[in-house]
N, C-alpha and C positions, 0 to 999 in steps of 0.2 A: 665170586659172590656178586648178587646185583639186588635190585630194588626188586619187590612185587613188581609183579606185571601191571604196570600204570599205562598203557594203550590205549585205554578206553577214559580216559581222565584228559581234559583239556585244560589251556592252559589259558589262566586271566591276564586278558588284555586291556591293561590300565590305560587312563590318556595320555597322553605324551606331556611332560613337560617344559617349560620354558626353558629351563637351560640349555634342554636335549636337542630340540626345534633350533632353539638361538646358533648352539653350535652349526647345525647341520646348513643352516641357510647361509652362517657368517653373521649374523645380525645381532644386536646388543641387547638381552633381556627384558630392559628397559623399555625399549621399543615393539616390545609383543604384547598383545592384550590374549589373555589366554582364557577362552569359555566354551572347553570342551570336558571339564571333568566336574559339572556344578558345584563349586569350592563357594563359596565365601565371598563375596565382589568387596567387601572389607575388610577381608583380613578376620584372625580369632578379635573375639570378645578382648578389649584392652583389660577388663580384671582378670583375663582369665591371664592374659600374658605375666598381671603384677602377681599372681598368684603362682605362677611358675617360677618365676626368678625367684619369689619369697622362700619356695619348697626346696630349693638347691640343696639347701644346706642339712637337708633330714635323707638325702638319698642314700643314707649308707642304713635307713631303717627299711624294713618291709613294710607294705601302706594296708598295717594294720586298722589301724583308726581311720584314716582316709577314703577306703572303701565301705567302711562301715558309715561313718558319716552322710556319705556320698547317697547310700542307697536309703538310709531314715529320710535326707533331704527331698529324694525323687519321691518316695511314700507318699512324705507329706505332699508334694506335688499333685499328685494324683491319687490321693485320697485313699494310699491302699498299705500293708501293712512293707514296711522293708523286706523282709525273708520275698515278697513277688517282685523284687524289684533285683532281675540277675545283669549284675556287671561283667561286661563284656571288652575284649582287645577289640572295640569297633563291633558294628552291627556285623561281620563276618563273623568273630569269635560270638557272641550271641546266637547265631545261625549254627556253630559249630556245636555249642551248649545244648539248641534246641534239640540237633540232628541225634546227639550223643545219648540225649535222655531219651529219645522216641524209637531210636530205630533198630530192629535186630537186625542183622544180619539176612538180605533179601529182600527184606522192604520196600515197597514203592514210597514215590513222593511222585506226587505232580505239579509241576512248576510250567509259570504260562512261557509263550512264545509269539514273540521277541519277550524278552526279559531278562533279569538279571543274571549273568554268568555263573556267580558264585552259590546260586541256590543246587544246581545240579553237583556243582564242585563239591559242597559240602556234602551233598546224599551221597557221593561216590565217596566221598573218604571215609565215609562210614559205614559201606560196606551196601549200600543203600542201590536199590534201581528207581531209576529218572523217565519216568512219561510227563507228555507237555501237552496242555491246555492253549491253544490257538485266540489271540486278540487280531482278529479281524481286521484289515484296512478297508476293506469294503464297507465294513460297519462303523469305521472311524474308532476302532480298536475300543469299541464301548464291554467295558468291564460289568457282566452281569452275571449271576448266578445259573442262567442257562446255558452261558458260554461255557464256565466252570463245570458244568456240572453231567454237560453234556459227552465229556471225557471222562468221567471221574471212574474210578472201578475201583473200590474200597482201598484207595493208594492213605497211607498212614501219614502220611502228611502233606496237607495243599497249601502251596504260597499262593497268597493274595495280594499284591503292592498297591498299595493306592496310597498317592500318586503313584502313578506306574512310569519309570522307567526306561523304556527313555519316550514314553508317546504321553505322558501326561494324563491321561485317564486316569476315571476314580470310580471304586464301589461304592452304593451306598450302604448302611447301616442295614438297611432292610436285606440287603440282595445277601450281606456276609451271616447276617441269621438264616437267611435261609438256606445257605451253604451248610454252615453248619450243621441244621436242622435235616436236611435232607442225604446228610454222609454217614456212616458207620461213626457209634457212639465209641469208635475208641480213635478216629480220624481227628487230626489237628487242625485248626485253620489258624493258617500264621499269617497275621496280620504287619505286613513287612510299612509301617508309617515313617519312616526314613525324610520320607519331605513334607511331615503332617503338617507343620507351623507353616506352611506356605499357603495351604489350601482353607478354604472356609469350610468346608466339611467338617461336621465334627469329628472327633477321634472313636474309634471303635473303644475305647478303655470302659464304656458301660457296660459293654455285656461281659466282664470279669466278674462283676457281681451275680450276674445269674445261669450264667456256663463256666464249663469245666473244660471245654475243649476248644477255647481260643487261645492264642496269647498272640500280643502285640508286638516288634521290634520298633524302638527308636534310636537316636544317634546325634550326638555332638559332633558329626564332621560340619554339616549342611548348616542349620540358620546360626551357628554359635563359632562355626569358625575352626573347630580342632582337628580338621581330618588327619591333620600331621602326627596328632598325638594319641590316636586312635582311640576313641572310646564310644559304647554304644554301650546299649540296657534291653535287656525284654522286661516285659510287665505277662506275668502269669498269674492262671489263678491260684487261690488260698489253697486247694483241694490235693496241688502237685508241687505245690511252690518248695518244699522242704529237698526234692530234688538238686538243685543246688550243689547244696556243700557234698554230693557223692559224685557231681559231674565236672565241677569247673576246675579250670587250672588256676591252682594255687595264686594268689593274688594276683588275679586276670586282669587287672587294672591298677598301670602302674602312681607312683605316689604322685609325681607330676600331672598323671590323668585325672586321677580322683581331684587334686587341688584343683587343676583348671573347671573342671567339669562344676564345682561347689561354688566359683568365683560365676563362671560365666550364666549359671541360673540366677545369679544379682542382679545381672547388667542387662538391665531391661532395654533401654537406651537404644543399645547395638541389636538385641532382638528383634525391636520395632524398625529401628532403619531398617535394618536387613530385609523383613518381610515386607515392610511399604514397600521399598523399591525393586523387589523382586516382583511383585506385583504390578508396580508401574512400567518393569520392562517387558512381562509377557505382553500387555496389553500394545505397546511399543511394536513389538515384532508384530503382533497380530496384525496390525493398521500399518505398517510400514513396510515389511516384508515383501518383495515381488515375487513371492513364492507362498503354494498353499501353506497354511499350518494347521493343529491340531491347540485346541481347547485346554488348556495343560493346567494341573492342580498344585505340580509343582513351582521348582525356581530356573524352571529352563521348558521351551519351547523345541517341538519337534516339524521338519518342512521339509516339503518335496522339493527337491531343484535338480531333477534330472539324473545326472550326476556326481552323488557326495563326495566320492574321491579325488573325482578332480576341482570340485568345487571347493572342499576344504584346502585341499590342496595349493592351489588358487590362493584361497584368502590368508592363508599361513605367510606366504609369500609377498601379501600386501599388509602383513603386522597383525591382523588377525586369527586366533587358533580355534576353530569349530571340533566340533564332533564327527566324524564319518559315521556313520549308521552302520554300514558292512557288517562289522560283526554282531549286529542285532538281526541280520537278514534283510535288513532294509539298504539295499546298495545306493536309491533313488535319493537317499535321505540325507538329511546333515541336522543335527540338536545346537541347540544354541546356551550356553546357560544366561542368565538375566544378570548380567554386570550391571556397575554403576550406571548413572545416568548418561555419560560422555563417554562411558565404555560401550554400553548398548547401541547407542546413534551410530556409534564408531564403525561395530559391527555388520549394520542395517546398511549402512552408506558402504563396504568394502562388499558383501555381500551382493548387492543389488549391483556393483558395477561387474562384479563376475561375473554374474547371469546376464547382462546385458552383454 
């Protein structure tokens, strides 16, 4: 006996972590600053932590009330009823919800390129075929509705990220209406906001109220700190939202996720740092960097330096852990995420003496 034929399914290639790095070099944990998987430069939300230890003692319950809670809380958030607010194991299980409700068997999706690995992952586990939308370096990967659209052939559902990914590009509001507006009335546009709280952009969550064929993803890894604990949401419209309770797996978010997730939209506190200072290190690299960058909406900066591989490489080995680009298709490249204040300089100073 064996699996389906999985030959055409690739496989995700997460960052490396600290232990793994520490191991391999010999070097003490401690001494690695690591901003290659945009995590948190603070750590979770500290209520979100007191609200984990507080929830220990209910794990032998299923988080009945806790995901219900969770999704009234997000509603009220965004001003939309709970039933459009789908919880998710991480914006991947959210991806997986989307794919699950939209797609028969044969389906197109078109997802751009370089972009997110998991968006084709998920159309192929659902049976789903993957054509790709091209973000330009020539054009400084400007994310617009002609880029999008210029590919599109009635594919049943289009990711859109903004911020994008690893190049930092954004839509605006106008360009994703008129995505919308100009694809087949049974086409999705999935609104992937995974890095919204970083960007001054608004959030596309307006046009829920007056289309039926957006929907949004968000995510508690990035400004809140839980990537560990894995939890994400779409926001859909009123029109499909009942979809749901015939797709998701059975309490997709576990008690501890739900708790943290309820704690850490209190903790304004750790919100704000998080965002000022993600904001004060893009700007950092931008001015400091001896290497080009790109204009990023996100909590991390994307640069040309030749070569990523051995540049990261490089800097790993001087306590620094970067991003390699490679499997974005950008070999030239290396991503930065925006650490702390003494983390960022740290980076910019290890960096720059590589390239020199």
């Amino acid at each position: 006996m064996k699996p389906r034929d999985l030959s055409a399914h690739s496989v995700y290639r997460a960052g490396r972590g600290l232990e793994e790095v520490a191991r391999e070099l010999g070097m003490d944990p401690d001494d690695l600053v690591k901003l290659a998987s945009n995590e948190n430069m603070y750590g979770p939300s500290p209520k979100a932590v007191e609200a984990i230890r507080d929830a220990t003692e209910r794990m032998h319950s299923y988080p009945k009330a806790s995901h219900a809670d969770l999704a009234e809380r997000l509603g009220e958030c965004w001003d939309l009823s709970p039933d459009q607010v789908w919880l998710g194991n991480g914006g991947d299980g959210v991806l997986d919800y989307l794919a699950r409700a939209m797609l028969e068997p044969g389906d197109a999706v078109l997802v751009p390129s370089p972009g997110f690995a998991y968006y084709p992952m998920s159309a192929r586990f659902h049976h789903g075929d993957v054509r790709e939308y091209t973000l330009s370096k020539a054009d400084d990967f400007a994310q617009t509705a002609a880029t999008v659209l210029q590919d599109y052939d009635g594919e049943r559902i289009v990711y859109l990220t903004s911020p994008h990914n690893p190049t930092g590009s954004e839509f605006t509001t106008d360009a994703i209406v008129e995505i919308a507006e100009r694809t087949d009335e049974e086409t999705l546009a999935l609104v992937d906001e995974a890095y919204g709280e970083f960007t001054e952009r608004p959030s596309a969550r307006q046009l829920l109220d007056e289309r039926d064929d957006i929907a949004i993803l968000r995510t508690f890894s990035k400004v809140y700190g839980l990537a560990g604990v894995r939890l994400g949401y779409g926001l859909v419209p009123e029109a499909w939202a009942d979809a749901y309770a015939r797709i998701n797996t059975p309490f997709a978010a576990s008690e501890l996720a739900c708790r943290a997730g309820l704690a850490a939209l209190e903790d304004d506190d750790h919100r704000e740092t998080t965002v000022e200072t993600a904001r004060w290190a893009r700007e950092y690299y931008h001015e400091h960097l001896d290497a080009p960058t790109w204009e990023s909406g996100g909590n991390f900066v994307l640069a040309e330096v030749g070569d990523g591989s051995a540049v990261a490489d490089a800097a790993q080995h001087e306590g620094v852990i970067v991003r390699d680009c490679s499997s974005f298709g950008l070999p030239e490249c290396i991503r930065l995420t925006c650490g702390t204040r003494e983390d960022t300089k740290l980076a910019v100073e290890i960096v720059n003496g590589v390239l020199s």
